[in-house]
N, C-alpha and C positions, 0 to 999 in steps of 0.2 A: 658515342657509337663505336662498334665494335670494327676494326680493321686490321684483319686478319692476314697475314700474308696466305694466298691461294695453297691450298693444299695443293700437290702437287700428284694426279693421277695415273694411270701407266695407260699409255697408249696402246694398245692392241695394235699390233703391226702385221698387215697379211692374212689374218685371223691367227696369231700363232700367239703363244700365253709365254714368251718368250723373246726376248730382242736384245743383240748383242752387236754393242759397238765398239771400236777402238777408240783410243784417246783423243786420236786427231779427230774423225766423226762427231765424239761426243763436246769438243772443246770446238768447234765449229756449230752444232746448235747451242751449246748455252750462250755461248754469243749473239746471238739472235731469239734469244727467248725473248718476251714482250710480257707474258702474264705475272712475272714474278723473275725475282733475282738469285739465280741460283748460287751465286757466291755470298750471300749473307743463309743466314737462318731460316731455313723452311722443313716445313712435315711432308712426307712422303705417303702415299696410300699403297704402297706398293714393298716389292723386297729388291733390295740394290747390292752388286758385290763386287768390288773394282778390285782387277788382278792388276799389277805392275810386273813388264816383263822385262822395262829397261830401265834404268837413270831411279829417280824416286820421285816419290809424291809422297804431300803430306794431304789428310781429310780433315775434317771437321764434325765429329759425331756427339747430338748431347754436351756441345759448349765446351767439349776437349778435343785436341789436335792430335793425329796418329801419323806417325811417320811410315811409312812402306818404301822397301828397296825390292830392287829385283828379287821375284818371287812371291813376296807380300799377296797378301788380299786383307782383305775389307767385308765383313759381312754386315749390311744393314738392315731392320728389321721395320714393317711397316709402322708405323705411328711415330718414328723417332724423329726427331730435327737431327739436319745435318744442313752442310755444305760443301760446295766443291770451294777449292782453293785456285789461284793463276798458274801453279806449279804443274796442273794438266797437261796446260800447253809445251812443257818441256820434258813431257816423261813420255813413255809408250805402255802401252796395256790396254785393258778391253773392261767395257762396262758392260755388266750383264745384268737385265732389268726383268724382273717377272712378276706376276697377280698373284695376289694377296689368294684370289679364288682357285692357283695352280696350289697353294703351300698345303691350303687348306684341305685338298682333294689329294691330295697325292704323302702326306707327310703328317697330319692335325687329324686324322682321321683312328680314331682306335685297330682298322684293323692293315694299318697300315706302319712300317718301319716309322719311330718317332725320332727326328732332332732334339734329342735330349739336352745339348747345350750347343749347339748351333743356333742365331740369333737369339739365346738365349742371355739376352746382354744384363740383363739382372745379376748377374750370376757368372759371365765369362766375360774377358776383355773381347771387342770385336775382331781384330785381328787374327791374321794366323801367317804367320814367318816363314820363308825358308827354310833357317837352322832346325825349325822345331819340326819339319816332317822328316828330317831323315833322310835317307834312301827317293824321298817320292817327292812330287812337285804338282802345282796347278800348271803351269805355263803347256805342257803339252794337250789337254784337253782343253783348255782355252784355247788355243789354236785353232785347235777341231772344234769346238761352239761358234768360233769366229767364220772358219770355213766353210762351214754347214750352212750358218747363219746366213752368206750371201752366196753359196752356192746355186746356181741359176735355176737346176731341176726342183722341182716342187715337191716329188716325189716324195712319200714319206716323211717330209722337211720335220714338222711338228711332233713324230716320234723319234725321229733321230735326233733333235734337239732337249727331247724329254732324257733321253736314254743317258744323252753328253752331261747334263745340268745332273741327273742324279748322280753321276759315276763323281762330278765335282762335289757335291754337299757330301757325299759318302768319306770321300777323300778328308773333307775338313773335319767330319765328324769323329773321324777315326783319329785323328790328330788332338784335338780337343779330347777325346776318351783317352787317348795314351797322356798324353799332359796333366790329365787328373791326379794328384798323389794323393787327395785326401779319403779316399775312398769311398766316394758317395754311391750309397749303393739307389737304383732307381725306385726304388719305394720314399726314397727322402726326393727324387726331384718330380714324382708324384705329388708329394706333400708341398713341396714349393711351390711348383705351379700351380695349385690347387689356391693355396696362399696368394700367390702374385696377383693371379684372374680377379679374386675377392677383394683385393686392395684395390686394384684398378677402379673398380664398380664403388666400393666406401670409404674411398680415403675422404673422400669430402662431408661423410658423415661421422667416421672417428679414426683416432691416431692410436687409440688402446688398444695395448697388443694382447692382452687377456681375449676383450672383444672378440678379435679374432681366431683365438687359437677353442673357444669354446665356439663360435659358429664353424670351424673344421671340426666340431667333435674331437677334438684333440687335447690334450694337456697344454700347457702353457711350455712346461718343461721339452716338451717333445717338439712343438711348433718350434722355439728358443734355441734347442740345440740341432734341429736340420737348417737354419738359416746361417746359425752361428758355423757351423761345418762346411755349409756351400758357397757362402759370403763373408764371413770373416767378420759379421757384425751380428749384433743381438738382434732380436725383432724390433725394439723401439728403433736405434739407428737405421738399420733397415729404411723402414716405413718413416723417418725424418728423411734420410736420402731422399726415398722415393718421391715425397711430397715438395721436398726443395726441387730437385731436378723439374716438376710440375709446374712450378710458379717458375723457374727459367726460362720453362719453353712458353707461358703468356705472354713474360716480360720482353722475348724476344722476338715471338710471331702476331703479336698484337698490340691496339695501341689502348688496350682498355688500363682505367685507373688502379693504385695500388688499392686503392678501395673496392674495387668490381674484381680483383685478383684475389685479395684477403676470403670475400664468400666464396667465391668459384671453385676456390684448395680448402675449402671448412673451415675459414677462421672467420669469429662472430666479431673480433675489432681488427678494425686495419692495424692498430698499433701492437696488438697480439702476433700477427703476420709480419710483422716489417721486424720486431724481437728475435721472433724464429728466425726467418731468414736469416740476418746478422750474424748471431749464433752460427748457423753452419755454413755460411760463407765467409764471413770477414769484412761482408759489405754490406750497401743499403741496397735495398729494389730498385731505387732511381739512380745508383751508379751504377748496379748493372747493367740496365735501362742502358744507360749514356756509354759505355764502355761497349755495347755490341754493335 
């Protein structure tokens, strides 16, 4: 039977599509969470983005560790695993939690300003550093989200909290587009996404990168060198990534067999799956199993 650790859903708070807490708040209920353990492996339904504005924290995003110092953030994207760390409790900053249905209406929508590589974690590391904005910072409008956030008046609260959270994504965004040197122009993260969306929906029914680059109506050639430019790997590695990091997050958020994991990721023998994996890990399913 399938034992899944609790997805993890965003609480509507006040009715606002937004909730922003400090470090100490937030390391005060995960302490008392009951449905799930938020310092091991869990999936998020939601978009999470922790600023540090003292000391450091480290996270846990997709089975690797990110260090943040003063200044740091963290952006998390709905569906990913992550975890918090004990190191919470000794940092200061603010966790800012919003719907999957805010990203979607206000940012995923065509006629609206798109995060082109903002939780765009295919494709961008999630962090984003002090050194690397330059002249600008989060720490001041986190402040003000935090302010807003438990400011008593009601008033307005949910557009002035919309107005704060964009002026923050815009901030990162503009960070991540200056940090760009490769020069991807947006018709190639067009085509990514276009790519990414269609992998999600058929990795379980092929790993062939031909496959895919004739259901984009696209060359092979063309599909091959926008992934190679924005990723720094061909389509095949690519779509091996992608399919490994997949069997991580079963092996980690549930307790089904390497056998019930091997079909679930497209592979017709378990002994075909547990190969692959090896291959791009260095391990077996059941040590990483035992290792999380």
């Amino acid at each position: 039977m399938e034992k899944e650790i609790p997805k993890v859903f965003f609480n509507r708070a006040q009715s606002l599509d937004i909730e922003v807490l400090s470090f100490s708040n937030i390391s005060k209920k995960l302490n008392h969470l009951t449905d799930h353990n938020p310092f091991r492996p869990h999936k998020i339904e939601f978009y999470l983005i922790l600023i540090v504005t003292q000391k450091s924290y480290s996270h846990v995003v997709d089975f690797k560790s990110y260090e943040l110092t003063e200044g740091s953030a963290i952006f998390i994207a709905k569906n990913q695993v992550h975890n918090f760390t004990r190191q919470i409790q000794e940092a200061e900053g603010f966790c800012i939690i919003f719907s999957s249905l805010f990203m979607e209406k206000h940012y995923f929508s065509s006629d609206q300003l798109k995060l082109n590589r903002l939780f765009n974690y295919h494709i961008e590391k999630p962090t984003v550093h002090q050194a690397e904005m330059m002249q600008d910072n989060f720490i001041g409008v986190a402040n003000q989200l935090h302010h807003e956030y438990t400011f008593p008046n009601d008033f307005a609260k949910s557009e002035l909290l919309r107005t704060l959270l964009h002026l923050l994504l815009l901030k990162a965004e503009r960070t991540k587009e200056i940090q760009t040197t490769n020069g991807a122009k947006i018709h190639w993260l067009e085509i990514f996404s276009s790519f990414k969306n269609l992998l999600e929906k058929e990795h379980v029914n092929t790993r062939n990168s031909r496959t895919y680059a004739a259901n984009l109506f696209i060359s092979y050639k063309l599909l091959n060198d926008v992934v190679k430019k924005l990723t720094g790997k061909t389509v095949k590695a690519f779509i091996d990534a992608f399919v490994t990091i997949e069997i991580k997050r079963y092996l980690a958020s549930t307790s089904l067999s390497v056998k019930e994991i091997s079909y679930k990721t497209g592979f017709e023998e378990p002994a075909n799956m547990i190969k692959f994996f090896k291959k791009n890990t260095n391990t077996t399913p059941l040590k990483f199993r035992q290792q999380g």
